[in-house]
mmCIF file of the N, C-alpha and C atoms, coordinates in Angstrom:
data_MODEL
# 
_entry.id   MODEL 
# 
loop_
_atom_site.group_PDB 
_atom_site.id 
_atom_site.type_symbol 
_atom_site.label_atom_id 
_atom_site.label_alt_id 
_atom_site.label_comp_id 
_atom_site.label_asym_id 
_atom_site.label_entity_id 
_atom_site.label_seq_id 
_atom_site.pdbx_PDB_ins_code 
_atom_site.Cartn_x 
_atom_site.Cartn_y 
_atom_site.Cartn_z 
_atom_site.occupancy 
_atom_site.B_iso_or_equiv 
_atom_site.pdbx_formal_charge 
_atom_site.auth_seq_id 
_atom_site.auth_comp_id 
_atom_site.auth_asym_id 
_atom_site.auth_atom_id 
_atom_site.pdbx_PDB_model_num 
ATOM 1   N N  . UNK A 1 1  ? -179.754 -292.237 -117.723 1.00 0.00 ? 1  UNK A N  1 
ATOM 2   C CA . UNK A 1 1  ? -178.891 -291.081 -117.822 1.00 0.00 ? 1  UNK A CA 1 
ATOM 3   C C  . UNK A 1 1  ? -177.910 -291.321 -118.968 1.00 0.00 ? 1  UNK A C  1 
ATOM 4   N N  . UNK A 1 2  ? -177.942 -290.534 -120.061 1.00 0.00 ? 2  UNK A N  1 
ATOM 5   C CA . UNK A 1 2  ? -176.823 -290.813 -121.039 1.00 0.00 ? 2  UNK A CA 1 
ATOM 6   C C  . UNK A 1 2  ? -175.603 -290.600 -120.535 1.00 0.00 ? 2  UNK A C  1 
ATOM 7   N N  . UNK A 1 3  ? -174.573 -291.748 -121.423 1.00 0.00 ? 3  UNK A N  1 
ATOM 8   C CA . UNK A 1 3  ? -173.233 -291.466 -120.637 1.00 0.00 ? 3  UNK A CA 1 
ATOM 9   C C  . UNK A 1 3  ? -172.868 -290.286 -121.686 1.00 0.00 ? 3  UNK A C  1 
ATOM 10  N N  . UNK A 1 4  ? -173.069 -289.334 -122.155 1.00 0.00 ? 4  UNK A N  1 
ATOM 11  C CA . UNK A 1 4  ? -172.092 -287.989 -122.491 1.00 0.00 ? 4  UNK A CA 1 
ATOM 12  C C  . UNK A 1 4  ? -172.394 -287.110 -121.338 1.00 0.00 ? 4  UNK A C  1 
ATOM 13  N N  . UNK A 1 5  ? -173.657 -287.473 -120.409 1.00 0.00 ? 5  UNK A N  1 
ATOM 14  C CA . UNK A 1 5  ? -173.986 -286.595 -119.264 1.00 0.00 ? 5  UNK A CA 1 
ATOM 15  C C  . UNK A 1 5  ? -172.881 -286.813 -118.313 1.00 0.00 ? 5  UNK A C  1 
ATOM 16  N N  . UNK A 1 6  ? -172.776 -288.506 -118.369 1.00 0.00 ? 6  UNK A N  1 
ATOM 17  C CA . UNK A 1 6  ? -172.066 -288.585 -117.002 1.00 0.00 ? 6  UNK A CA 1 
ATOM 18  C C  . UNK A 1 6  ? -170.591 -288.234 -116.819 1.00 0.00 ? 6  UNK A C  1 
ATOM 19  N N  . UNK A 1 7  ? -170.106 -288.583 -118.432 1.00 0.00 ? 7  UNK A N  1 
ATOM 20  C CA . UNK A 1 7  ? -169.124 -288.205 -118.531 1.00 0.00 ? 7  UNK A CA 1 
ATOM 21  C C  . UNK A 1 7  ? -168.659 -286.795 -118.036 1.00 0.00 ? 7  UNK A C  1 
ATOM 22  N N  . UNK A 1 8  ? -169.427 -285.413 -118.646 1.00 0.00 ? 8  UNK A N  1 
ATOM 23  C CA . UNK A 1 8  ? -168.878 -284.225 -118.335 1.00 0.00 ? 8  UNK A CA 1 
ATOM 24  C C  . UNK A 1 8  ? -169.380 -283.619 -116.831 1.00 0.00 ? 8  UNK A C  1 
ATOM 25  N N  . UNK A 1 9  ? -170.345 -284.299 -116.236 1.00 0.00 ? 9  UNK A N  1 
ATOM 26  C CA . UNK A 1 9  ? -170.455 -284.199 -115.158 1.00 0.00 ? 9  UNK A CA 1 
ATOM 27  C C  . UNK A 1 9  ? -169.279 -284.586 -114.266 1.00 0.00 ? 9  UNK A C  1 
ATOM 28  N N  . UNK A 1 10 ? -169.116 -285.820 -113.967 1.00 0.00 ? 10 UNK A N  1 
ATOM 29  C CA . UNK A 1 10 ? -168.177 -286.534 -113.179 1.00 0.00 ? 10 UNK A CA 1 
ATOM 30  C C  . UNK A 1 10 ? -166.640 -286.628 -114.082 1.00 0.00 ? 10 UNK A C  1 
ATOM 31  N N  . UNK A 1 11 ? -165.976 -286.824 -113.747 1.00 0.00 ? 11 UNK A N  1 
ATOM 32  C CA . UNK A 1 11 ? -164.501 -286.841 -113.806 1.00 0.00 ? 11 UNK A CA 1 
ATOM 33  C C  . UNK A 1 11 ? -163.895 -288.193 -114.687 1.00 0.00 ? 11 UNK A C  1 
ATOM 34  N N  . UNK A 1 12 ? -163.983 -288.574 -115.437 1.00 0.00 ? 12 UNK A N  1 
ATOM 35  C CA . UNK A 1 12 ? -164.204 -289.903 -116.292 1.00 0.00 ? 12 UNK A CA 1 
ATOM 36  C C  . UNK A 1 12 ? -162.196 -290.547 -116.631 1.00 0.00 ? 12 UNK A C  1 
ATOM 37  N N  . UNK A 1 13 ? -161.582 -291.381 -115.813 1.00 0.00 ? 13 UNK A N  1 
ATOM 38  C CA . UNK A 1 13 ? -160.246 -291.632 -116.773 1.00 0.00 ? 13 UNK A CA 1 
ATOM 39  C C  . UNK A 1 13 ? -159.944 -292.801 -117.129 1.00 0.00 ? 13 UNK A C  1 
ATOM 40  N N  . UNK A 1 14 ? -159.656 -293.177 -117.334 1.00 0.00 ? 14 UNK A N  1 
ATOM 41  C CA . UNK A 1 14 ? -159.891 -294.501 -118.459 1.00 0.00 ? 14 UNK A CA 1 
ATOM 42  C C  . UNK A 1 14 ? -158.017 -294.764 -118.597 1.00 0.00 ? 14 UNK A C  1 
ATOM 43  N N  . UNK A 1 15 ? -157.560 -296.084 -117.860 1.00 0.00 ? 15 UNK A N  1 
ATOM 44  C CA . UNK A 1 15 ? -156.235 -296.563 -117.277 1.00 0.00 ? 15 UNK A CA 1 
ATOM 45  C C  . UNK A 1 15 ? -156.006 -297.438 -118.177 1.00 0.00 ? 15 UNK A C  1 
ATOM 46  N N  . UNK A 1 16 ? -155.171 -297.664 -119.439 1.00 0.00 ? 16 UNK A N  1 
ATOM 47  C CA . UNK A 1 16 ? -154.670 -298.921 -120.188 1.00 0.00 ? 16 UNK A CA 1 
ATOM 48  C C  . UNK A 1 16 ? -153.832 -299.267 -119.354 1.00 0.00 ? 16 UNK A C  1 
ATOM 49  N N  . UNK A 1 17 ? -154.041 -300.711 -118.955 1.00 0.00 ? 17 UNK A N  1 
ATOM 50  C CA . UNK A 1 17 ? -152.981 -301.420 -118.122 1.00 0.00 ? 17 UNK A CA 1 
ATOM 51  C C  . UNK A 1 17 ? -152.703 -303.036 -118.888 1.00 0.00 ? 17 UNK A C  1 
ATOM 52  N N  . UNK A 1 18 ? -151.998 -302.697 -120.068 1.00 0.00 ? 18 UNK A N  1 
ATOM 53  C CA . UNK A 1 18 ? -151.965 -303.854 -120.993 1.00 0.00 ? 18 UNK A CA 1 
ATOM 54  C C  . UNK A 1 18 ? -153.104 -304.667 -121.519 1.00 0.00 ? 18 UNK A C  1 
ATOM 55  N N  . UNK A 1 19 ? -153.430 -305.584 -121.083 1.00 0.00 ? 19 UNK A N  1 
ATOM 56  C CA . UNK A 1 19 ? -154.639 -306.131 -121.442 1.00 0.00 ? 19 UNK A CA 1 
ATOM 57  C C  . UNK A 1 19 ? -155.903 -305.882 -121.206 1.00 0.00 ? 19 UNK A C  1 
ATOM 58  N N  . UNK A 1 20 ? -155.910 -304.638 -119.933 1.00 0.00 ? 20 UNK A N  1 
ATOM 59  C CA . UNK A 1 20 ? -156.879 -304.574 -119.070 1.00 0.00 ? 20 UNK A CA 1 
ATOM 60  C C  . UNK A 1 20 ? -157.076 -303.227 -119.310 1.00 0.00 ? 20 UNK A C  1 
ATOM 61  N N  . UNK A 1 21 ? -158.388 -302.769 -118.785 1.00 0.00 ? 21 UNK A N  1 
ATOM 62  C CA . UNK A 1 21 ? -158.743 -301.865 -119.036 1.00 0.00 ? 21 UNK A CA 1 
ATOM 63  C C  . UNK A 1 21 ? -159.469 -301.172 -117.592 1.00 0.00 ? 21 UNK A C  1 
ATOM 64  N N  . UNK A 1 22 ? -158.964 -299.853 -116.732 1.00 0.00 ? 22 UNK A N  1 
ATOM 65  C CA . UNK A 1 22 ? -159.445 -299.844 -115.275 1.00 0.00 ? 22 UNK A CA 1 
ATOM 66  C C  . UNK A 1 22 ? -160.534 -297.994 -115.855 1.00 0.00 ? 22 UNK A C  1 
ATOM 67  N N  . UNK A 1 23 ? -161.586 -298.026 -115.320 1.00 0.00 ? 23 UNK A N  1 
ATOM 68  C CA . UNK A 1 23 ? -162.290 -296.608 -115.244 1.00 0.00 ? 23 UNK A CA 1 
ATOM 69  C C  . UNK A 1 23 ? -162.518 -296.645 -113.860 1.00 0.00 ? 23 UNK A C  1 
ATOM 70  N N  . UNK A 1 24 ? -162.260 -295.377 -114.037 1.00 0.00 ? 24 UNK A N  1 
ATOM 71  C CA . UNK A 1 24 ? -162.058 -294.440 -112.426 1.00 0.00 ? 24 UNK A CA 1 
ATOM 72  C C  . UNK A 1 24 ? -163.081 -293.406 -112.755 1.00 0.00 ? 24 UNK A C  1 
ATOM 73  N N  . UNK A 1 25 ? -164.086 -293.226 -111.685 1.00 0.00 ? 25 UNK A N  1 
ATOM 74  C CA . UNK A 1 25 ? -164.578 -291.831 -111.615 1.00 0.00 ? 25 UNK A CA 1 
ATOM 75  C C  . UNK A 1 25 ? -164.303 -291.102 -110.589 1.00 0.00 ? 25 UNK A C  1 
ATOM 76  N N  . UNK A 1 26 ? -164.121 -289.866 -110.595 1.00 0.00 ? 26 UNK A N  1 
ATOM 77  C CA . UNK A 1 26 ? -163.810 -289.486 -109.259 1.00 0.00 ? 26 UNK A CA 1 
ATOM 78  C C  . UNK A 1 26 ? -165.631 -288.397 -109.117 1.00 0.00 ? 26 UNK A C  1 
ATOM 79  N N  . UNK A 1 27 ? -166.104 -288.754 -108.240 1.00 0.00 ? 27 UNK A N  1 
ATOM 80  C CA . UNK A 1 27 ? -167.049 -287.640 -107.192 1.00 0.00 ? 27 UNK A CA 1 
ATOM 81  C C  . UNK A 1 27 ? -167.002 -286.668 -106.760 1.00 0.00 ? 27 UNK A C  1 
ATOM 82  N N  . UNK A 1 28 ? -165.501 -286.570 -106.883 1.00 0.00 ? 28 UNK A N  1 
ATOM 83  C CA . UNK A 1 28 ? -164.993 -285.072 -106.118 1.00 0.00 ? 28 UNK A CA 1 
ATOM 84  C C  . UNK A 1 28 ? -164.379 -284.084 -107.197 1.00 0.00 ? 28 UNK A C  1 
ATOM 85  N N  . UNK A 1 29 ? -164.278 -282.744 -106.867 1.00 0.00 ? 29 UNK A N  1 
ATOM 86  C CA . UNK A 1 29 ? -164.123 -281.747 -107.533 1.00 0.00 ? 29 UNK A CA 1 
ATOM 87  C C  . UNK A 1 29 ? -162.350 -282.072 -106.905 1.00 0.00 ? 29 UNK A C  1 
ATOM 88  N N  . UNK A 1 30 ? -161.547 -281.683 -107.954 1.00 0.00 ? 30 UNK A N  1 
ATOM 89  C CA . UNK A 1 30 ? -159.775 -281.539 -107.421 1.00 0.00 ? 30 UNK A CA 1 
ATOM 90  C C  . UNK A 1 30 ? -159.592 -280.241 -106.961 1.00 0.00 ? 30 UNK A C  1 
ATOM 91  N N  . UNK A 1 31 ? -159.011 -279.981 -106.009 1.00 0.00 ? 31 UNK A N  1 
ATOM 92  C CA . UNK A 1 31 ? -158.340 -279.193 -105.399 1.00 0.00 ? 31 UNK A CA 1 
ATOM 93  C C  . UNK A 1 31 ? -156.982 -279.080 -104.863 1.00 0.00 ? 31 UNK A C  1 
ATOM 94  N N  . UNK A 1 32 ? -156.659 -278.163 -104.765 1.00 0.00 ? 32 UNK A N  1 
ATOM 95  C CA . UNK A 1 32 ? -155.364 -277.922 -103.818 1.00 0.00 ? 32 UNK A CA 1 
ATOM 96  C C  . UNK A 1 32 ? -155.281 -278.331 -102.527 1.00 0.00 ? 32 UNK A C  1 
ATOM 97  N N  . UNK A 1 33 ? -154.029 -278.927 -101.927 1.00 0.00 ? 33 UNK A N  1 
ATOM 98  C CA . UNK A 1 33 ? -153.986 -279.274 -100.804 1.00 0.00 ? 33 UNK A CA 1 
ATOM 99  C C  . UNK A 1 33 ? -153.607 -277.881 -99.359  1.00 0.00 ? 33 UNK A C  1 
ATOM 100 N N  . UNK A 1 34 ? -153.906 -277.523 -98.907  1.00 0.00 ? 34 UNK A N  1 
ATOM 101 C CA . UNK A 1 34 ? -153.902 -276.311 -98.106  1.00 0.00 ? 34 UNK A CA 1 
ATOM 102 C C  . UNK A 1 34 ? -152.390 -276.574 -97.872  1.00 0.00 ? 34 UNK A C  1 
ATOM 103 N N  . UNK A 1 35 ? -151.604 -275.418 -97.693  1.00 0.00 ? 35 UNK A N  1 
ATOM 104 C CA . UNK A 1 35 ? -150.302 -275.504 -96.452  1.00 0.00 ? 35 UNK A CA 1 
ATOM 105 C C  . UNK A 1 35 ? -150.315 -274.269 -95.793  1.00 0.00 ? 35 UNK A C  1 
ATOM 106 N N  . UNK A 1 36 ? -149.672 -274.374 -94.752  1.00 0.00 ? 36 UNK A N  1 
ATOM 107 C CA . UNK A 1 36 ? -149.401 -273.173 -93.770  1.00 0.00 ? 36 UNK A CA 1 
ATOM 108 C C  . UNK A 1 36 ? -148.453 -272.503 -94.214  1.00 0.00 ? 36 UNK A C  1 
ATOM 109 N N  . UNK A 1 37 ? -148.306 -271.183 -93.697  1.00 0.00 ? 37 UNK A N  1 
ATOM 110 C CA . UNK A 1 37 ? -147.584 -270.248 -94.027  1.00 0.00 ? 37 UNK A CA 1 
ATOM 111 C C  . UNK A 1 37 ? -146.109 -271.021 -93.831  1.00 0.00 ? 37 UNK A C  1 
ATOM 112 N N  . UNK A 1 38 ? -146.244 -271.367 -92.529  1.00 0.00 ? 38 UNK A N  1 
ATOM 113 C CA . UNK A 1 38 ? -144.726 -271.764 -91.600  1.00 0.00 ? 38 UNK A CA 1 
ATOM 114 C C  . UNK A 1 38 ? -144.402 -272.954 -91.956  1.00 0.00 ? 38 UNK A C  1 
ATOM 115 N N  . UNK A 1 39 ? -145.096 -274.035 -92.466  1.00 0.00 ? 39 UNK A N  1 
ATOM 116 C CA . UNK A 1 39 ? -144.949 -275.520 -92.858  1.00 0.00 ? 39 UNK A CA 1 
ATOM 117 C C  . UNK A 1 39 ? -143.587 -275.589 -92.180  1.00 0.00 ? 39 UNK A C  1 
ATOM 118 N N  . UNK A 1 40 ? -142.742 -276.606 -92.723  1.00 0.00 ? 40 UNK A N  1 
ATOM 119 C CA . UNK A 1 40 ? -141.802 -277.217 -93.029  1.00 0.00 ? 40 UNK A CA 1 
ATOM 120 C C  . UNK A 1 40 ? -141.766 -277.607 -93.923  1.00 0.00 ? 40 UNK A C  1 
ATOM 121 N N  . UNK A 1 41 ? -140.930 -276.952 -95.120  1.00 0.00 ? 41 UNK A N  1 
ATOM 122 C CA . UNK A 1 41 ? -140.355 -277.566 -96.369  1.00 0.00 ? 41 UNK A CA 1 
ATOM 123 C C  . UNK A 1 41 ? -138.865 -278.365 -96.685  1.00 0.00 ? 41 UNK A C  1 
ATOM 124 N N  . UNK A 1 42 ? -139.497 -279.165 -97.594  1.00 0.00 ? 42 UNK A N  1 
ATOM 125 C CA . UNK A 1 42 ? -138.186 -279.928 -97.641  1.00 0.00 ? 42 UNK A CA 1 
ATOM 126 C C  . UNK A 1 42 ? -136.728 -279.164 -98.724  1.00 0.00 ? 42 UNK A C  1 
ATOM 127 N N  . UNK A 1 43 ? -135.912 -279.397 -98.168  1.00 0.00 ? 43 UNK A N  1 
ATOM 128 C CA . UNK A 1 43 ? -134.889 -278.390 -99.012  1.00 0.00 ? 43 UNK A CA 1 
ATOM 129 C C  . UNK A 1 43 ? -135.128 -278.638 -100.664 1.00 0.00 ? 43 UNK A C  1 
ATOM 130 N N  . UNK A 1 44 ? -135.132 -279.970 -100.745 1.00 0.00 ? 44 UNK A N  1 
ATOM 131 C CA . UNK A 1 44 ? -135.020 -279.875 -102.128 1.00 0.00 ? 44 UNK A CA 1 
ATOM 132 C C  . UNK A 1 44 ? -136.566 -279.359 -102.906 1.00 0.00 ? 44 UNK A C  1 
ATOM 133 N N  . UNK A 1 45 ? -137.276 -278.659 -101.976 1.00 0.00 ? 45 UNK A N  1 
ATOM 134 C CA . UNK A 1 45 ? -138.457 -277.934 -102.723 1.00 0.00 ? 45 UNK A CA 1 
ATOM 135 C C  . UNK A 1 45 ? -137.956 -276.675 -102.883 1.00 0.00 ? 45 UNK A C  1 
ATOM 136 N N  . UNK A 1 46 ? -137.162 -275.655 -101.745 1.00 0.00 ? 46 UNK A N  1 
ATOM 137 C CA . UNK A 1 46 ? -136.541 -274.611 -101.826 1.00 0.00 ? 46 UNK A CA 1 
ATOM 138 C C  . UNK A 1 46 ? -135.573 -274.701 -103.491 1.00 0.00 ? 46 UNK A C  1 
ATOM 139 N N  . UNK A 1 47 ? -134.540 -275.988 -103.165 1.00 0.00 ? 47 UNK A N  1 
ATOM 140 C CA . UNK A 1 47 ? -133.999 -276.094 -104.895 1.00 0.00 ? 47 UNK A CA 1 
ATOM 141 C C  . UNK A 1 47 ? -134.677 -275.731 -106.040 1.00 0.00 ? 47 UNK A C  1 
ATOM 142 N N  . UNK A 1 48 ? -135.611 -276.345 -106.337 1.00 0.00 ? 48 UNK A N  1 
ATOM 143 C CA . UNK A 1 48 ? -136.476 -276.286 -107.243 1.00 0.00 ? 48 UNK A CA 1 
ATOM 144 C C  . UNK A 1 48 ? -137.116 -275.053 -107.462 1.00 0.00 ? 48 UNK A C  1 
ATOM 145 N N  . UNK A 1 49 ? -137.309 -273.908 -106.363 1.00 0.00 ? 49 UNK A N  1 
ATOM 146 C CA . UNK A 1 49 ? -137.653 -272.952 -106.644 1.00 0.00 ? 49 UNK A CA 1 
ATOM 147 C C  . UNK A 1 49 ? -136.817 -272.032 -107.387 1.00 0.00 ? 49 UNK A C  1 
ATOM 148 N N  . UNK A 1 50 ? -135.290 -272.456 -107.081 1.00 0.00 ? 50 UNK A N  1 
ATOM 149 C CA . UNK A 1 50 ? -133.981 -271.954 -107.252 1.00 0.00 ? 50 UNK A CA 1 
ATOM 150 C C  . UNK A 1 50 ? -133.573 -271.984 -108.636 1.00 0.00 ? 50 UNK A C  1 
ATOM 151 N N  . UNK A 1 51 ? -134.291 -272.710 -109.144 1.00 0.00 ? 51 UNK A N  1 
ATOM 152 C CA . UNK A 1 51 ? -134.116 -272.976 -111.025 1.00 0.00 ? 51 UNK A CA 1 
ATOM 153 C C  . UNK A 1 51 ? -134.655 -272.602 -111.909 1.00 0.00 ? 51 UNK A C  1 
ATOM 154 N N  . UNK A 1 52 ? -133.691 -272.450 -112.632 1.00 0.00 ? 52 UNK A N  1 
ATOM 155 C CA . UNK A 1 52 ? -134.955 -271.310 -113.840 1.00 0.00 ? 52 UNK A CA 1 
ATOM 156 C C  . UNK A 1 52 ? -136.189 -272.069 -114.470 1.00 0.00 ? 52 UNK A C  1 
ATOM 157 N N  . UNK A 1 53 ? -136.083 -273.505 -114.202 1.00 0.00 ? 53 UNK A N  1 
ATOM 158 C CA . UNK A 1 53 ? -137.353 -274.233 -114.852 1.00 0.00 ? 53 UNK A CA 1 
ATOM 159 C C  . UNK A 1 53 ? -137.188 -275.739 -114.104 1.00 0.00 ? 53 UNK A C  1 
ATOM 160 N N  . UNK A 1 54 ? -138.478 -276.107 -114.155 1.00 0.00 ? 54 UNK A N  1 
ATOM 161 C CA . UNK A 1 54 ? -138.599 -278.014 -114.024 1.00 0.00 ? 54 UNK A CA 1 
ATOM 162 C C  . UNK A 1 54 ? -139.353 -278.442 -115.536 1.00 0.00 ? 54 UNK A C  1 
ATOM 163 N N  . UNK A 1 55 ? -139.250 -279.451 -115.834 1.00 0.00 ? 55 UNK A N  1 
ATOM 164 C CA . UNK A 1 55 ? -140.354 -280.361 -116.278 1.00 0.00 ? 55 UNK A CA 1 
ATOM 165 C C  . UNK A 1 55 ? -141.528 -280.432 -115.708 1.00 0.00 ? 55 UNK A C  1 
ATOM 166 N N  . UNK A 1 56 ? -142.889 -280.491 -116.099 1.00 0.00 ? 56 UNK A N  1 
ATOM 167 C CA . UNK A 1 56 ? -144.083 -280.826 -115.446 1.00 0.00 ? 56 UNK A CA 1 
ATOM 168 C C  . UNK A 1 56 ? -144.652 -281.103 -116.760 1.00 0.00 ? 56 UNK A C  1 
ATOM 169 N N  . UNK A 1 57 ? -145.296 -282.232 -117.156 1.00 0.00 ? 57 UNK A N  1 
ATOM 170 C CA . UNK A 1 57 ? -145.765 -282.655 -118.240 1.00 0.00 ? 57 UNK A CA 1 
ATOM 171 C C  . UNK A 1 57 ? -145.240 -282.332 -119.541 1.00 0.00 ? 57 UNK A C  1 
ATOM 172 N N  . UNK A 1 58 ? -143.919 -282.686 -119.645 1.00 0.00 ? 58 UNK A N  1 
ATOM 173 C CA . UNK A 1 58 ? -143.256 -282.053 -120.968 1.00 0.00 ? 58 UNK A CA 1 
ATOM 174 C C  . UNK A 1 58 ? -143.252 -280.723 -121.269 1.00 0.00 ? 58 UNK A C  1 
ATOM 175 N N  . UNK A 1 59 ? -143.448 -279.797 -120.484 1.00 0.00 ? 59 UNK A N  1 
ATOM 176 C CA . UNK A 1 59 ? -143.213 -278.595 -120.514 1.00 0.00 ? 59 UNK A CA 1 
ATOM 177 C C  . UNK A 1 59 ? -142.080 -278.105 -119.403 1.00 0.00 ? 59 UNK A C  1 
ATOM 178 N N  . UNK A 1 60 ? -141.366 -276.931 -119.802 1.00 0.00 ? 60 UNK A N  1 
ATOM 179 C CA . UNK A 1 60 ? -140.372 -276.651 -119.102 1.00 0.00 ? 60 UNK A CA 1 
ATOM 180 C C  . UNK A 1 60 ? -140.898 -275.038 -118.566 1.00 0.00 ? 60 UNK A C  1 
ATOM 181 N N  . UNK A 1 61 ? -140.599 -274.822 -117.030 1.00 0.00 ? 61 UNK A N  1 
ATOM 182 C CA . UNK A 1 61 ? -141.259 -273.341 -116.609 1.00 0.00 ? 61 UNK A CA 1 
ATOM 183 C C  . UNK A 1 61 ? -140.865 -273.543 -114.940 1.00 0.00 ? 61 UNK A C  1 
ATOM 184 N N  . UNK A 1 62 ? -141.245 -272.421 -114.582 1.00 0.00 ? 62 UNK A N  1 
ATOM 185 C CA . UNK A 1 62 ? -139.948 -272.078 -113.389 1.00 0.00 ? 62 UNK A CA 1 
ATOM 186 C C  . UNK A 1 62 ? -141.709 -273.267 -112.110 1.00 0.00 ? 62 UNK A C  1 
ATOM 187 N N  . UNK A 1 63 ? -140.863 -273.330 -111.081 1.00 0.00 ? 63 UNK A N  1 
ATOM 188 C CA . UNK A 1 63 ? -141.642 -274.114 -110.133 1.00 0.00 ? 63 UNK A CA 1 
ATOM 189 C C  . UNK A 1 63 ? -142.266 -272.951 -109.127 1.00 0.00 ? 63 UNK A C  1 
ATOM 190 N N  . UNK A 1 64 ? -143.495 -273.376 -109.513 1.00 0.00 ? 64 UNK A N  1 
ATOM 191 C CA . UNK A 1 64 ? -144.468 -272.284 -108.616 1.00 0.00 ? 64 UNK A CA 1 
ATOM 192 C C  . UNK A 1 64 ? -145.655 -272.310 -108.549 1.00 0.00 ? 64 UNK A C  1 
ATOM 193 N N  . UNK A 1 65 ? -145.979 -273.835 -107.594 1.00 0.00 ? 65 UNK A N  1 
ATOM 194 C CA . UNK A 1 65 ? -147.154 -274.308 -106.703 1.00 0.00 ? 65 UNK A CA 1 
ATOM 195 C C  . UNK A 1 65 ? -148.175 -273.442 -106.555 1.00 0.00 ? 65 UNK A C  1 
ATOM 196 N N  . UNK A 1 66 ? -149.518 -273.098 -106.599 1.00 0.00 ? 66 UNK A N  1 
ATOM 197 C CA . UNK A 1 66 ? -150.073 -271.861 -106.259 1.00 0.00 ? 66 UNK A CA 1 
ATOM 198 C C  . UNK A 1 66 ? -150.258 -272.321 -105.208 1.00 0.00 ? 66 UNK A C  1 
ATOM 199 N N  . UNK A 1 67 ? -150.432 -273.330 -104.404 1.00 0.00 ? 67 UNK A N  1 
ATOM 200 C CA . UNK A 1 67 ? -150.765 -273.674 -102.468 1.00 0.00 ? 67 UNK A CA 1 
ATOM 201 C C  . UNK A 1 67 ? -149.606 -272.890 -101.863 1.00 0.00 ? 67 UNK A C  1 
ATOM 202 N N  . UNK A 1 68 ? -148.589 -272.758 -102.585 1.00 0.00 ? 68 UNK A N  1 
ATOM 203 C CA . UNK A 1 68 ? -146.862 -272.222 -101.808 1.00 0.00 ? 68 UNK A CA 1 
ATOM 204 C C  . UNK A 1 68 ? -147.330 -270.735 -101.967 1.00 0.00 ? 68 UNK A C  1 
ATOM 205 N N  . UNK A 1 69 ? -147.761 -269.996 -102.498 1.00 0.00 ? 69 UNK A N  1 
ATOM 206 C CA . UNK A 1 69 ? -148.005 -268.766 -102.284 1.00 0.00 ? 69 UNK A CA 1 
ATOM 207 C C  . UNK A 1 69 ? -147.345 -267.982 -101.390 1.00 0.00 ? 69 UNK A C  1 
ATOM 208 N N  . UNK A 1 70 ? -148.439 -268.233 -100.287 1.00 0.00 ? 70 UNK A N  1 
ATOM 209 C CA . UNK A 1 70 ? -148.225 -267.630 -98.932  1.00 0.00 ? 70 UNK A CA 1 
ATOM 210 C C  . UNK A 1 70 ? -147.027 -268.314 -98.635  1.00 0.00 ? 70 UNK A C  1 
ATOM 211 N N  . UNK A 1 71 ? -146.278 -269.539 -98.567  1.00 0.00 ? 71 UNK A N  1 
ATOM 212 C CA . UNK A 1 71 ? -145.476 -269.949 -97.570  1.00 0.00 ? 71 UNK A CA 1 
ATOM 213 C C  . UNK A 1 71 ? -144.580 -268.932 -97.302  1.00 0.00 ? 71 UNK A C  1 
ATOM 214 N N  . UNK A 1 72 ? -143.982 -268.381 -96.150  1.00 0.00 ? 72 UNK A N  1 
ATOM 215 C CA . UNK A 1 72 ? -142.771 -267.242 -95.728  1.00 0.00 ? 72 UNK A CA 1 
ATOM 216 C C  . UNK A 1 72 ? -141.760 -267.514 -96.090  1.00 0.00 ? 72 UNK A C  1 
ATOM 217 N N  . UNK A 1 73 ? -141.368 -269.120 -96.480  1.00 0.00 ? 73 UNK A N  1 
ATOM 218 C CA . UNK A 1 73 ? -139.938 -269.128 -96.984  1.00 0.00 ? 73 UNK A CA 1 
ATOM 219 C C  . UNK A 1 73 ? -139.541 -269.075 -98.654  1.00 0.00 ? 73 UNK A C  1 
ATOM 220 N N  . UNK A 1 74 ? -140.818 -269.087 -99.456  1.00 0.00 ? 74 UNK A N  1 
ATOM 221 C CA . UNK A 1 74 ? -140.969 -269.322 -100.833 1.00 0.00 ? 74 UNK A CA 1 
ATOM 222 C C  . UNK A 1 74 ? -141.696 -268.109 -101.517 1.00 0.00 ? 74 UNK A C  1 
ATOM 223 N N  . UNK A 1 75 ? -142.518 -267.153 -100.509 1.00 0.00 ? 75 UNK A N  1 
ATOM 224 C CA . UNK A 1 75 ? -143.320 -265.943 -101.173 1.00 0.00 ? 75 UNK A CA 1 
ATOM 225 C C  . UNK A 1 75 ? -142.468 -265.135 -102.044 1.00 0.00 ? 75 UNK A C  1 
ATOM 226 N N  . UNK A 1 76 ? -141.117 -265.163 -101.849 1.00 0.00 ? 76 UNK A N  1 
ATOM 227 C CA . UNK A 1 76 ? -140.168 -263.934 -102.309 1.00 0.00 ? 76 UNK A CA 1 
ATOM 228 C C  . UNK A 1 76 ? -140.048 -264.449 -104.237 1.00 0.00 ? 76 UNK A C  1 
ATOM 229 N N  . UNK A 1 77 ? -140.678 -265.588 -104.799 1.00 0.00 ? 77 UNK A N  1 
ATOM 230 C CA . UNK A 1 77 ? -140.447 -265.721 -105.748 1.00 0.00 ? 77 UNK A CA 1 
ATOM 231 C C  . UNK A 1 77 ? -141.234 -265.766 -107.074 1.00 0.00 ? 77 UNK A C  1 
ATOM 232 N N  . UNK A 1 78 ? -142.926 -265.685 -106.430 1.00 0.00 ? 78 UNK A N  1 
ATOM 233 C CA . UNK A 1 78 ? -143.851 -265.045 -106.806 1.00 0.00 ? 78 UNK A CA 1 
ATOM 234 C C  . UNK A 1 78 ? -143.763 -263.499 -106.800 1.00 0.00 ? 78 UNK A C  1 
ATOM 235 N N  . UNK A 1 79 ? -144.486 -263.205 -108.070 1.00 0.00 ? 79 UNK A N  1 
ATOM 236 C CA . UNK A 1 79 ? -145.010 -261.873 -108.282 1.00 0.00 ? 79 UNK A CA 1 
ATOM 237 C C  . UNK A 1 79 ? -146.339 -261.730 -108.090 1.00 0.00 ? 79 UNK A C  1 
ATOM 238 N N  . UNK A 1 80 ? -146.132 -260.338 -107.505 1.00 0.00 ? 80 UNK A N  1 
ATOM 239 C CA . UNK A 1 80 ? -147.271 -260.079 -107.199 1.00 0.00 ? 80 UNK A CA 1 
ATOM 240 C C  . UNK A 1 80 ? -148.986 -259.874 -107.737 1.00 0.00 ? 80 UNK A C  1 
# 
C-alpha cells in the first residue's frame, strides 16, 4: 500500500519531541462530543460566551462550540 494512500486515508501527525520523533495515526474519524440540552456548565464557560472573542489557534472570534448549540443555558447566543 503506498504511503500517500495511507496517509490521506488515515489521520497521519507527526510529534517533534526534541530528539525524538512520535507518529500517531488515528483510525477514527473526529467528532464532536455530544452534550445535553440541560448539562451542567461550568460558569466560566457561560464567561466565555460573554466576550466578544477568545483565542483559539491564534485567531480571535466570539466562543461558540457547535456541540453547545442546543444547550438551554447558551442557545440565546447563536444565530439562527
Amino acid at each position: 500500500m503506498p504511503l500517500l494512500y495511507v496517509y490521506t486515508v488515515l489521520k497521519v501527525n507527526l510529534f517533534n519531541l526534541g530528539n525524538s520523533q512520535i507518529l500517531w495515526i488515528s483510525l477514527w474519524a473526529e467528532q464532536l462530543r455530544p452534550i445535553k440540552p440541560a448539562a451542567i456548565l461550568h460558569p466560566s464557560v457561560i464567561e466565555r460566551f460573554m466576550l466578544l472573542g477568545v483565542s483559539h489557534y491564534g485567531i480571535r472570534a466570539p466562543y461558540r462550540p457547535e456541540n453547545l448549540r442546543t444547550h438551554e443555558k447558551v442557545i440565546q447566543f447563536y444565530s439562527s
